[in-house]
C-alpha positions in Angstrom: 9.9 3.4 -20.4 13.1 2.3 -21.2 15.9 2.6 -18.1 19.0 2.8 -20.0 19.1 6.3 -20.8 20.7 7.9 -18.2 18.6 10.8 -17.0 18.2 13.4 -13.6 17.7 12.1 -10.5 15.8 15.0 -7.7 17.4 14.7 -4.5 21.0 13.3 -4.7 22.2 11.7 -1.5 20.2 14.5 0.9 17.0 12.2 -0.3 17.3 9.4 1.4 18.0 11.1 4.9 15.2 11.4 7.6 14.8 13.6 10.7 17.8 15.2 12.4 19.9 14.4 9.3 17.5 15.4 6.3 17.5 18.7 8.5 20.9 19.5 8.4 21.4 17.8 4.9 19.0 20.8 4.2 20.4 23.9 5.6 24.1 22.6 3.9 22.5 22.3 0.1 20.7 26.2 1.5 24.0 27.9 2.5 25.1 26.5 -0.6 22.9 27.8 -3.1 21.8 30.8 -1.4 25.3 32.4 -1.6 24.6 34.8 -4.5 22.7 38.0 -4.5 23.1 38.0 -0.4 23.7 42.3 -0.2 26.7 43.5 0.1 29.7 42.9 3.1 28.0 44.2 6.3 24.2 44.3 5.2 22.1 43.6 7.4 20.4 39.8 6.8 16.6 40.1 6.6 14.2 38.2 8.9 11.1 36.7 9.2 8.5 36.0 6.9 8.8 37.5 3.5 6.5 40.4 1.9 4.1 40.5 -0.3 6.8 42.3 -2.4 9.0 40.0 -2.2 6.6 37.0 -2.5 5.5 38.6 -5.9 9.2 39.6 -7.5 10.7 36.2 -6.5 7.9 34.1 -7.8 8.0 36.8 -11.0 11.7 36.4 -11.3 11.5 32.2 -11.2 8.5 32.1 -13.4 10.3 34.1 -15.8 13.6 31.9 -16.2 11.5 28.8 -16.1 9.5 29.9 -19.0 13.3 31.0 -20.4 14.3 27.5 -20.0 17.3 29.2 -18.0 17.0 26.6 -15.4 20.5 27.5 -13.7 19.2 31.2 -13.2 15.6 29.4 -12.1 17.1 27.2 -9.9 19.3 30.2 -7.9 16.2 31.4 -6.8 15.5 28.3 -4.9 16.3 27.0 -1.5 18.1 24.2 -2.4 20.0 25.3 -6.4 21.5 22.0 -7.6 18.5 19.9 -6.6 16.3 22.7 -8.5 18.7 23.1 -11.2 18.9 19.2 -12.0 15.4 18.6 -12.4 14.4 22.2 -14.3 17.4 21.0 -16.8 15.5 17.6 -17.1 12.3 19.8 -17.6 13.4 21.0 -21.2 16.3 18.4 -22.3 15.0 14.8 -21.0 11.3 15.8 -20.9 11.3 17.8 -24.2 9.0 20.3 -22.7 9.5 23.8 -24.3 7.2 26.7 -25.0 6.4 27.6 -21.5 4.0 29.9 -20.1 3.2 30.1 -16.4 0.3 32.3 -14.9 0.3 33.0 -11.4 -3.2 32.9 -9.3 -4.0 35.0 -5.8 -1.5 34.2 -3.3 -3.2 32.1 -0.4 -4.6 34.1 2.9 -0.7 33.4 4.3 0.6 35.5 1.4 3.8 33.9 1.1 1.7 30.3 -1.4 1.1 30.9 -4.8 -0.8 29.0 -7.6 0.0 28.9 -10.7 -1.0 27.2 -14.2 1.7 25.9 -16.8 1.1 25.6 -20.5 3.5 24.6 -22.3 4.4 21.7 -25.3 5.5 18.4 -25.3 8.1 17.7 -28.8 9.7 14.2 -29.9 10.7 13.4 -33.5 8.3 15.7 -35.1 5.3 15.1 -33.0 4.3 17.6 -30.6 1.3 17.7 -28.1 -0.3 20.5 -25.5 0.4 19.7 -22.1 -1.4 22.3 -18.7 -1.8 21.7 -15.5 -1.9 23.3 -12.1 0.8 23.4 -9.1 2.2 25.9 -6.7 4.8 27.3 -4.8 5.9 28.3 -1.7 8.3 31.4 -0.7 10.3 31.2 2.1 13.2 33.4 3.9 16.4 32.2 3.2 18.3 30.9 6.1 21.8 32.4 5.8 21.5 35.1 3.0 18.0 36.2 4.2 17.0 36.3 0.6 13.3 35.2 -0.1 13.4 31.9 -2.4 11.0 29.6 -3.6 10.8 26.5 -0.9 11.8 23.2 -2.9 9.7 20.8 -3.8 9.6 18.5 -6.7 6.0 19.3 -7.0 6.5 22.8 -7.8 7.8 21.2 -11.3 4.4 19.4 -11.3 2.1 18.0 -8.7 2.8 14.4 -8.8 6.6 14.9 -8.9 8.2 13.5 -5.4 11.6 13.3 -4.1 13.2 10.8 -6.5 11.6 11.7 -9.5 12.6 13.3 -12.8 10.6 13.8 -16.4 11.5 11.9 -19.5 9.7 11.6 -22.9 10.8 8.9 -25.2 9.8 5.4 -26.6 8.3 3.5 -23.8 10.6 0.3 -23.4 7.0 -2.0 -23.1 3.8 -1.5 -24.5 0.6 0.0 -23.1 -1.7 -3.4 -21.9 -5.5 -3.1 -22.2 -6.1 -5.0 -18.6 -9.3 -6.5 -18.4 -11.6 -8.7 -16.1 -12.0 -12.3 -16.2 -15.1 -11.1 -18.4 -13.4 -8.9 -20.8 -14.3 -5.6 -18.9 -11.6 -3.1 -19.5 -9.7 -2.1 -15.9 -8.9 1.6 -15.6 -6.9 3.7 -13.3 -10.0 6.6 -14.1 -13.1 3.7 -13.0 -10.9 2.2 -10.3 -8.1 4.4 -8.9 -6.7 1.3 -6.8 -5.5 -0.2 -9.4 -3.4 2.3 -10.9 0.0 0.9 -9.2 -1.3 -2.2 -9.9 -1.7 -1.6 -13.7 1.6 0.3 -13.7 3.3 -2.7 -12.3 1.5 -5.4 -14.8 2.6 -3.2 -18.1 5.8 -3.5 -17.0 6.2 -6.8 -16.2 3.5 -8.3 -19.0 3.7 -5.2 -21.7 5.8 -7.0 -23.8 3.9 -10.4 -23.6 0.4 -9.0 -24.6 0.8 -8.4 -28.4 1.2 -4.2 -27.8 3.3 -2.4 -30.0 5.4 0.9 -27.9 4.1 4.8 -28.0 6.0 7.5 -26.8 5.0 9.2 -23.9 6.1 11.9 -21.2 6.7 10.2 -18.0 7.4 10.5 -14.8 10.7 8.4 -13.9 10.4 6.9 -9.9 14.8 6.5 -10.1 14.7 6.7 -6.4 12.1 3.4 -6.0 12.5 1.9 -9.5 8.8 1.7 -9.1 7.5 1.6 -13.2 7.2 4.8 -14.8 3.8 6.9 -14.4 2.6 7.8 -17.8 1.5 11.6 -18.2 0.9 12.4 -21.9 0.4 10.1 -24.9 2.4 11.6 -27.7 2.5 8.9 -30.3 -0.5 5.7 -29.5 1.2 2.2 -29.5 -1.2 -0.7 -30.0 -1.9 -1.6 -26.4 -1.9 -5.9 -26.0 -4.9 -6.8 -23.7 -4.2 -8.8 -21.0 -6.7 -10.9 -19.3 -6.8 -10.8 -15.0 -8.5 -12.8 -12.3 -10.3 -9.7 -11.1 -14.3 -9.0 -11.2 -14.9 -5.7 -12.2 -18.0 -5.6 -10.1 -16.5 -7.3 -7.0 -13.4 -4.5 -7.4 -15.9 -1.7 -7.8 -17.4 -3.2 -4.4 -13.5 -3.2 -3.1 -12.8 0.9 -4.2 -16.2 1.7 -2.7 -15.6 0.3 0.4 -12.4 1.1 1.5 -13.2 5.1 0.5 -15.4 4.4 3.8 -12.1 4.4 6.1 -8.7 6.3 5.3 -5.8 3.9 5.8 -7.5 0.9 4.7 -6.9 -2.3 2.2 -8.8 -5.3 1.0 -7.9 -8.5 -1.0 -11.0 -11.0 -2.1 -9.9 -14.0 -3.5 -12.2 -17.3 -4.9 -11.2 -20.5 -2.7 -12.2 -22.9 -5.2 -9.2 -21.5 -7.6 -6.8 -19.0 -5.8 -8.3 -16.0 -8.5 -7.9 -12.8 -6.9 -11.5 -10.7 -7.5 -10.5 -7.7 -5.9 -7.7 -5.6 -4.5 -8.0 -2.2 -2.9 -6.4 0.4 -0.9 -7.3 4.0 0.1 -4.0 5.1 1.4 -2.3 8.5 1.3 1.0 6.8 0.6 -0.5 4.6 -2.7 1.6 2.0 -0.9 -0.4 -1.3 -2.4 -0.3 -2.4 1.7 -3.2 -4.9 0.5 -0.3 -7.3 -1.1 2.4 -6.0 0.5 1.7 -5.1 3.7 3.3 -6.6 6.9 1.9 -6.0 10.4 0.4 -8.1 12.7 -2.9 -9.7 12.0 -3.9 -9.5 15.4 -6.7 -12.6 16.2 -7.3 -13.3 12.6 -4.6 -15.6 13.6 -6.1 -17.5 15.8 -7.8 -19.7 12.4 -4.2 -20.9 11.5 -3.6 -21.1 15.9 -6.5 -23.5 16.0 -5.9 -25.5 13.2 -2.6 -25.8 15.1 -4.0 -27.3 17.9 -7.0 -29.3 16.3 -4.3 -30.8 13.9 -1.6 -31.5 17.1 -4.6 -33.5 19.3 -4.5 -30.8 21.4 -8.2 -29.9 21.3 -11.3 -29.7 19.1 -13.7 -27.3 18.2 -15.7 -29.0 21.3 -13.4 -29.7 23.6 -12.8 -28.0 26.7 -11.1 -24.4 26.5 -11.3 -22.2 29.9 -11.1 -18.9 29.2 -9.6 -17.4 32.5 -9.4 -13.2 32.6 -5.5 -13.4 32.8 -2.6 -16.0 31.3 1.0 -16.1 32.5 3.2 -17.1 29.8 6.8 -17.1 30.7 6.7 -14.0 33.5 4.5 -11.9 30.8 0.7 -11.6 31.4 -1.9 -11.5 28.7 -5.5 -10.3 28.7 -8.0 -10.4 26.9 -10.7 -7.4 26.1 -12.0 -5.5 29.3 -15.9 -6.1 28.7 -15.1 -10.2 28.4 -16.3 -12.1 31.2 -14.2 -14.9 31.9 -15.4 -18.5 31.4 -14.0 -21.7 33.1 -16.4 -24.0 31.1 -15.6 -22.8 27.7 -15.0 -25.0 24.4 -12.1 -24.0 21.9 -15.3 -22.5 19.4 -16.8 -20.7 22.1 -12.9 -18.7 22.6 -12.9 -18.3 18.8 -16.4 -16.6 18.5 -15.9 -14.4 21.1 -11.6 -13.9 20.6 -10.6 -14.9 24.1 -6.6 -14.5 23.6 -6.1 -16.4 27.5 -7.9 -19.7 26.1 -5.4 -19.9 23.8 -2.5 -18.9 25.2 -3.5 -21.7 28.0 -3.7 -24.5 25.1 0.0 -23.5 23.1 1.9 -24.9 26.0 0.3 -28.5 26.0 2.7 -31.1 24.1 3.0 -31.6 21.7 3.6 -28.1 20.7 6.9 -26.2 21.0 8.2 -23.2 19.7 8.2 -24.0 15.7 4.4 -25.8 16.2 2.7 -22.8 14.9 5.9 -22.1 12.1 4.9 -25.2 10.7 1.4 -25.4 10.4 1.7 -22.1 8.6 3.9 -22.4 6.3 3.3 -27.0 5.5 -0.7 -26.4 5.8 -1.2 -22.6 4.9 1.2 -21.9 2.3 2.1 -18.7 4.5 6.0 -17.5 4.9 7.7 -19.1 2.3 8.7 -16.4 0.1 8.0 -18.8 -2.8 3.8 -17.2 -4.3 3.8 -16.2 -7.6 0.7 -14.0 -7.7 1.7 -12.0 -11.0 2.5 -8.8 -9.3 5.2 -8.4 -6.2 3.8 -9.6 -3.3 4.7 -10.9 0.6 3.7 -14.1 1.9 3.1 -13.6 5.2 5.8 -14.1 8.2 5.6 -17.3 11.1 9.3 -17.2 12.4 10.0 -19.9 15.2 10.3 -18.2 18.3 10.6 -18.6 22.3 9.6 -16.6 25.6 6.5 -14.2 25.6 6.7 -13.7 21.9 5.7 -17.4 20.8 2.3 -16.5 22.8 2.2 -12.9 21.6 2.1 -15.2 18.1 -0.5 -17.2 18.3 -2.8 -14.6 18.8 -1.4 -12.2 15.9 0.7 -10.2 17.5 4.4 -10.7 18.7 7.1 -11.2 15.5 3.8 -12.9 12.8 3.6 -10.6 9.6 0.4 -10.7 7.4 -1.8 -8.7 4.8 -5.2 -8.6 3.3 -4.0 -11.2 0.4 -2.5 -13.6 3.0 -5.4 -13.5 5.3 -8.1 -13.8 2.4 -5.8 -16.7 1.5 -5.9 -18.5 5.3 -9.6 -18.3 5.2 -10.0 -19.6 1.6 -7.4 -22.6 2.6 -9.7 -22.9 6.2 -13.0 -23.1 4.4 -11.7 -26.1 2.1 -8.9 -27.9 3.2 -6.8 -27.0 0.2 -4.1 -24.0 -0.4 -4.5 -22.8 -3.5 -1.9 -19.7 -4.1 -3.5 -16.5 -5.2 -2.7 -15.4 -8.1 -3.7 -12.1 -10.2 -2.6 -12.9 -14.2 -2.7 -16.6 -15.1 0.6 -18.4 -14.6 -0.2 -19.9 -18.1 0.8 -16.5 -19.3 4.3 -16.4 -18.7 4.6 -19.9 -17.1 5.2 -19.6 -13.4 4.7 -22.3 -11.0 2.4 -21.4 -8.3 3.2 -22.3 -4.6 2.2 -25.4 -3.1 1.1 -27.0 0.5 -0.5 -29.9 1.4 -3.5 -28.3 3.2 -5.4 -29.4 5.8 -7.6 -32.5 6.8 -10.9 -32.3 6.1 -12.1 -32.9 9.9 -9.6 -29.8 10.3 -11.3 -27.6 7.9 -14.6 -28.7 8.7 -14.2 -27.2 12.4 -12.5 -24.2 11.1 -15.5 -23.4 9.1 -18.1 -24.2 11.5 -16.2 -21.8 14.0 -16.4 -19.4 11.4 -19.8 -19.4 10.8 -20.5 -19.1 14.5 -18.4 -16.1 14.5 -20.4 -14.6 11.9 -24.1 -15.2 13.3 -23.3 -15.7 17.1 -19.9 -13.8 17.8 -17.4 -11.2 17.4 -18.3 -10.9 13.4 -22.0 -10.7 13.5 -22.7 -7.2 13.3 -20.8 -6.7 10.5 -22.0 -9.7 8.6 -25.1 -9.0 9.3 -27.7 -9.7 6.8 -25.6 -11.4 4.3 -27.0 -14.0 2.9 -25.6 -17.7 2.0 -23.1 -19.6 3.4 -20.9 -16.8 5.9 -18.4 -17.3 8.3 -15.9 -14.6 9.8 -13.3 -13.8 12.1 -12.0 -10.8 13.7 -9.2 -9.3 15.3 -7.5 -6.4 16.1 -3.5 -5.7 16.4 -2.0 -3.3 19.1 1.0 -1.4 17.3 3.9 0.6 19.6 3.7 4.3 19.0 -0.8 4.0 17.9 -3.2 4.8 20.7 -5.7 2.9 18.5 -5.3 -0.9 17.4 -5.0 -1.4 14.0 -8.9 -3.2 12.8 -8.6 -6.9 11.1 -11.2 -8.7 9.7 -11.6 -11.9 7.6 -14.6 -14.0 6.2 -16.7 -15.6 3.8 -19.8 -16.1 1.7 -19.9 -19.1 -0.2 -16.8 -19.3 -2.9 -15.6 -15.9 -2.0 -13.3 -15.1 0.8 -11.7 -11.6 1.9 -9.1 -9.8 3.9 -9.3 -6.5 5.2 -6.9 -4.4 7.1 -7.8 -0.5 8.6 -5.0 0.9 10.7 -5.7 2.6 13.6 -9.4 1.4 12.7 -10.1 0.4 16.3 -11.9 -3.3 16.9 -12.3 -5.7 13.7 -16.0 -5.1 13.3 -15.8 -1.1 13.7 -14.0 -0.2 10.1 -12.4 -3.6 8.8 -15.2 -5.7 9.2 -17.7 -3.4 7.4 -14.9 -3.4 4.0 -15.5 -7.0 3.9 -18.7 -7.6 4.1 -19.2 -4.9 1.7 -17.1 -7.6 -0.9 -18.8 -10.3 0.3 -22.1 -8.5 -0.8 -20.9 -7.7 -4.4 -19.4 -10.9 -4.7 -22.1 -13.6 -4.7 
């Protein structure tokens, strides 16, 4: 959809303002609006919740101006008027809705929520199509005229309006695209609901290099994220341009499936041997794509770029010796590791990777000839990690290693501390581990529009052998074994999980592979890598050989 049309924005400047402010942004814009029709001098104000009279005439009154197209006189009998009355006048002028009838449902057991459908038409340049669908309202007491008013809420409009948003139908400034998989298998949102920001983002960015010709559509309009528009109704078909991805329709089936297991959760699987992304998914009630652009700590999923680190630096060896005392002192701040460990003096650097002892490695980072940018270095020269410089096709985040000193630099090399990562970076460290070489991920083939993937110069093949042989002990002997659990092939795996301040439960981390796949995943609040994470990827794993 086109951007230069200048059309209504829900929310103004009381928007973007959280907590104590949005609050008192609120009752402003309500003392405001609510001015009108308050009784006359001396009245008494009305209080508490309003009756089912009042429920039923307000909701009878708004309906009946909406349908009107009177979106002033709608608006005045909301909460918050100018808000209301910008996006109602977008309704009919911007959106070219018209013909509006509303049908209210049984109020809800509180009384004071109603239902509603909407029928109503969509017009533009002769063509006109049907457009229903179901939302509701809320009615509320007024807070300084005591009047009852519809509570405001963009959704009222229609469900999957949200602070931000406004309706427009018009010519769609880039074509629809026909995604498909790397074997021609079209890509819905409908058959695979992750991908629907995903989609969004690759018609906008790639519509006008597939071949489509425009439509015109009704839209929603995200002004307040400049995320793409979200199509709603089809009113004239362009000629949608197919463009080809990296994904595997049957290894992102997998990816949705799995992540439906455990709310809050994303997964990336990418293919070593090339960088192709297979799969990404999310199941999050934000629809924030967290599986490329998330940034939290990876918690000991680190711990493969930490030990590359010191296998690289001469500091140890897959082999060599590793204590793995219950306690380490790093600059006056004491790290554990988990309470069930038993501490082990005669340890090897694998045997603290299989089982995630955090003091083994905290012991090893202070050897020389490491210092504070040590593990700054190996991720972004050997990993490709923290650049800001991948190309993937879509917008993206690679992954954060800032130099730093005192408790955090520890706190770092076991993937907590200041270290940022996702799914897509992680899936990335393990495919890079497994082979010795970094090859970016990318989603759409840079041949397509002619970016220049990312580079590194990867690891040493002694490196990556180790790294992979501690990953496969991981998988059959340690921390990952459960979870990978009767997968077949080649496996490796490594776990972690990331304490975050203000969660009584650590966010779950997992990475591995099986044979020339490799995937991240990420559950927050999901408890120890294995319990939630761990199960999301080796559900990929499955779907992916």
């Amino acid at each position: 959809m086109g951007r230069g049309v200048k059309t209504a924005v829900i929310g103004g400047v009381f928007a973007v303002m959280v907590g104590g402010a949005a609050y008192g942004a609120y009752n402003v814009v309500s003392a405001l609006d609510e001015g009108g029709g308050s009784g006359a001098a001396g009245a008494a104000t009305k209080s508490g919740p309003p009756s089912a009279d009042e429920v039923e005439e307000t909701t009878g009154k708004f309906f009946a101006a909406w349908e009107k197209g009177d979106a002033t006189t709608a608006a005045s009998y909301t909460n918050n008027a100018s808000v209301a009355g910008t996006l109602l006048t977008a309704y009919g002028r911007a959106a070219h809705i018209t013909g509006v009838e509303i049908t209210p449902g049984e109020p809800t057991v509180s009384g004071m929520t109603v239902p509603f459908t909407v029928k109503a038409k969509v017009s533009y340049d002769g063509t006109s199509k049907p457009l229903t669908y179901r939302s509701q309202l809320t009615v509320v007491r007024g807070q300084t005229s005591g009047r009852a008013l519809v509570d405001w809420d963009p959704a009222v409009v229609h469900p999957r309006l949200k602070t931000g948003d406004t309706l427009v139908t018009e010519e769609s400034a880039t074509p629809q695209i026909q995604a498909v998989d790397r074997d021609d298998t079209v890509l819905t949102p409908q058959k695979y609901p992750s991908l629907a920001p995903v989609l969004a983002t690759l018609r906008e960015k790639y519509g006008d290099k597939a071949g489509g010709t425009p439509g015109v559509e009704l839209a929603i309009r995200h002004e307040a994220t400049q995320a793409p528009d979200t199509p709603l109704l089809t009113l004239t078909e362009g000629r949608p341009g197919k463009l080809r991805t990296t994904l595997s329709a049957g290894v992102q089936a997998a990816a949705e499936k799995a992540v439906r297991r455990y709310g809050e959760s994303s997964v990336v699987a990418v293919r070593p041997s090339t960088g192709e992304v297979l799969a990404v998914a999310n199941n999050r009630a934000d629809g924030f794509n967290a599986a490329f652009q998330g940034r939290v700590a990876p918690g000991s999923t680190m711990k493969i770029i930490t030990a590359a680190m010191l296998i690289d630096n001469g500091v140890s060896s897959m082999n060599g010796p590793a204590p793995c005392p219950p306690d380490a002192m790093w600059q006056g701040q004491t790290f554990k590791n988990l309470t069930d460990m038993k501490p082990d003096p005669g340890a090897t650097l694998a045997d603290d990777f299989l089982r995630s002892c955090n003091t083994g490695f905290i012991k090893l980072i202070d050897e020389e000839p490491l210092d504070d940018a040590s593990l700054t270095q190996e991720a972004q020269e050997r990993f490709g990690l923290g650049r800001d410089d991948w190309q993937t096709g879509i917008v993206s985040f690679d992954g954060s290693v800032p130099a730093v000193e005192g408790p955090d630099r520890a706190a770092g090399a076991i993937g907590q501390g200041q270290v940022q990562m996702n799914p897509l970076n992680m899936a990335s460290v393990t495919a890079t581990a497994i082979t010795g070489e970094f090859r970016q991920p990318y989603l759409v083939p840079p041949e397509l529009d002619g970016r220049r993937l990312a580079t590194a110069k990867g690891l040493p093949q002694s490196t990556a052998s180790q790294l992979r042989q501690m990953m496969r002990l991981t998988a059959t002997r340690g921390t990952a074994m459960n979870a990978m659990s009767g997968l077949r092939g080649d496996i490796g795996a490594k776990t972690g999980s990331a304490e975050v301040d203000g969660q009584t439960t650590s966010n779950s981390w997992f990475t591995g592979f099986r044979d020339d796949v490799a995937a991240a995943a990420m559950t927050e609040e999901g408890g120890h890598g294995g319990d939630a994470a761990g199960p999301i990827v080796a559900d990929v794993l499955r779907a992916g050989g």
